[in-house]
N, C-alpha and C positions, 0 to 999 in steps of 0.2 A: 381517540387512539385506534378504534375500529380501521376508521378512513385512511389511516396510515398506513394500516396493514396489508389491506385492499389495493391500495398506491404500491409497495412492495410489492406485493403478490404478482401485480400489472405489468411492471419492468420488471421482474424475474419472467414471465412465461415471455414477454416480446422477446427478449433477448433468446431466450430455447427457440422462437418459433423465426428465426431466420433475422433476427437484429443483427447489427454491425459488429457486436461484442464477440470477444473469442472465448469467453466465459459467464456463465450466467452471473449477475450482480447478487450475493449474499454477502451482508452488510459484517460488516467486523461487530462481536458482540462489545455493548461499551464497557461489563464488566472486564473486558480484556485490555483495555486501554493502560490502564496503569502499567501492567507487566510488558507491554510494547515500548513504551518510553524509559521504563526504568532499564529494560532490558537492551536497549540501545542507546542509552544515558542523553536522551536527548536532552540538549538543554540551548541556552540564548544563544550559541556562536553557533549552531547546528540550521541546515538549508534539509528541511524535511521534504523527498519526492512522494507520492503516495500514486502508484500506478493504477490505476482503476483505480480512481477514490472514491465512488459510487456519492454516497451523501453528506463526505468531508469530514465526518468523526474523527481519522483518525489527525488530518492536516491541523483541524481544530483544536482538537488535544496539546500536537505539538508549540503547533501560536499558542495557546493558555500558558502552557511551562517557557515561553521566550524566544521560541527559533522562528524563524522563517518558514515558508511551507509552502509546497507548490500542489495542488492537487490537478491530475490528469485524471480527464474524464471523458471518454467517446458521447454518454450518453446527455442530452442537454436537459434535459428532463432531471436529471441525476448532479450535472450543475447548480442548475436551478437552486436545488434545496439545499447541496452545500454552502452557495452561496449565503442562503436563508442562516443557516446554523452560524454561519461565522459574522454576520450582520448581529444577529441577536444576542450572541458570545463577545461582542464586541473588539472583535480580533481581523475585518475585514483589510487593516494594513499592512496585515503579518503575513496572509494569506494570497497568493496569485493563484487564479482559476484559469485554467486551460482547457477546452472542448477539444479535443484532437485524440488518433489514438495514439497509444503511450512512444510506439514505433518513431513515430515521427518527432517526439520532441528530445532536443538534445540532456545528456543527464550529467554534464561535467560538475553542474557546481554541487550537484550533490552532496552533503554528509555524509545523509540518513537515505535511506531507498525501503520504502514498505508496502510489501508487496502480498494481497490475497489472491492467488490466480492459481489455474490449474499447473500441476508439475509440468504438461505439455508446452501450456503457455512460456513458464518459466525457461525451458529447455531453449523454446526459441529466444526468450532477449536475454537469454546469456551472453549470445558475439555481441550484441550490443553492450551490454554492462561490460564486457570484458573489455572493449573498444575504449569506451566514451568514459567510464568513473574512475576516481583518482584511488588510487592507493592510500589506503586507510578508511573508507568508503563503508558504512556497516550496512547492511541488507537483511534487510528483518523479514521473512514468511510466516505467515502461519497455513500451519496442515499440507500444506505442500513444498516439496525439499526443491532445491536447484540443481538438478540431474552433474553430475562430476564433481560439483563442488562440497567441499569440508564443512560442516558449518562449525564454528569455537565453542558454540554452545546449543545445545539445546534443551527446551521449560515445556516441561508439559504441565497444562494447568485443568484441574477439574472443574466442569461446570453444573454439574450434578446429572446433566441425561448425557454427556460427552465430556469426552476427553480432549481440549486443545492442545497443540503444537505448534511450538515458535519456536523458530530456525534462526539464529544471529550468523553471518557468514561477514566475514572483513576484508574487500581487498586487497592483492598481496598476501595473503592467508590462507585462505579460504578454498581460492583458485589456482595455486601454483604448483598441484600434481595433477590437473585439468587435464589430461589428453583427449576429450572428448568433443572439444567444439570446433 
């Protein structure tokens, strides 16, 4: 468990010390998982994106409940292990891994879009999401909001030393008093 942490540790500081990433990788806690899916009612007809999905928790979770899941990941290192977690969850057919940054890959078949990134991050692939994702399209954040956009709901959930925040924003909803982008 130690060595894990260490492995963490390692890609979190690369990433502060001039990595490709636009935000440091801090992993989604897994007691939060549940409230991410139920929260976006992922279920079997759902195509889950996970933008930075750093070690695939969240892609995995969604294949465990029946959806599809695409996890985008700059860092290969950060593939790597997702790839590991959905091998040994036995979910590797449900799951498509992508090395790229999130920029670059297109997001139409999207469902679900779950995203932990900086609000600045977020600000910027709004034109994108506002571009490219269909209407009715849920968008899940945690701790960081999508700068103009409404979200339908939001859960704040205790974790005993913090307080999380998750954002559900929808397509057509969400974005359509948007003057900002």
């Amino acid at each position: 468990m130690f060595g894990e942490e260490l492995a963490d540790l390692s890609i979190f500081i690369q990433t502060l010390n001039g990595g490709s990433s636009l935000a440091p990788w801090v992993p989604t806690r897994d007691e939060l998982l549940p409230y991410i899916m139920n929260l976006a009612k992922v279920g079997p007809n759902d195509v889950l994106y996970d933008l930075g999905c750093g070690d695939g928790r969240v892609v995995v979770e969604a294949a465990l409940r029946g959806a599809r899941s695409v996890c985008v990941e700059v860092n290969k290192e950060l593939i790597s292990r997702a790839e590991e977690r959905a091998r040994k969850l036995g979910v590797m057919d449900k799951v498509n891994f992508i090395n790229d940054d999130f920029f670059n890959v297109e997001l139409k078949n999207a469902t679900v879009i779950y995203m932990y990134l900086l609000t600045s991050v977020n600000k910027m692939l709004k034109p994108k999401l506002s571009r490219e994702i269909r209407i009715g399209t849920r968008v899940v954040t945690l701790d960081f909001e999508i700068p103009g956009w409404k979200p339908v709901h939001i859960l704040r959930i205790s974790l005993g030393y913090r307080d999380a925040t998750l954002y559900l924003y929808i397509k057509g909803i969400s974005d359509i008093y948007d003057l900002s982008i």
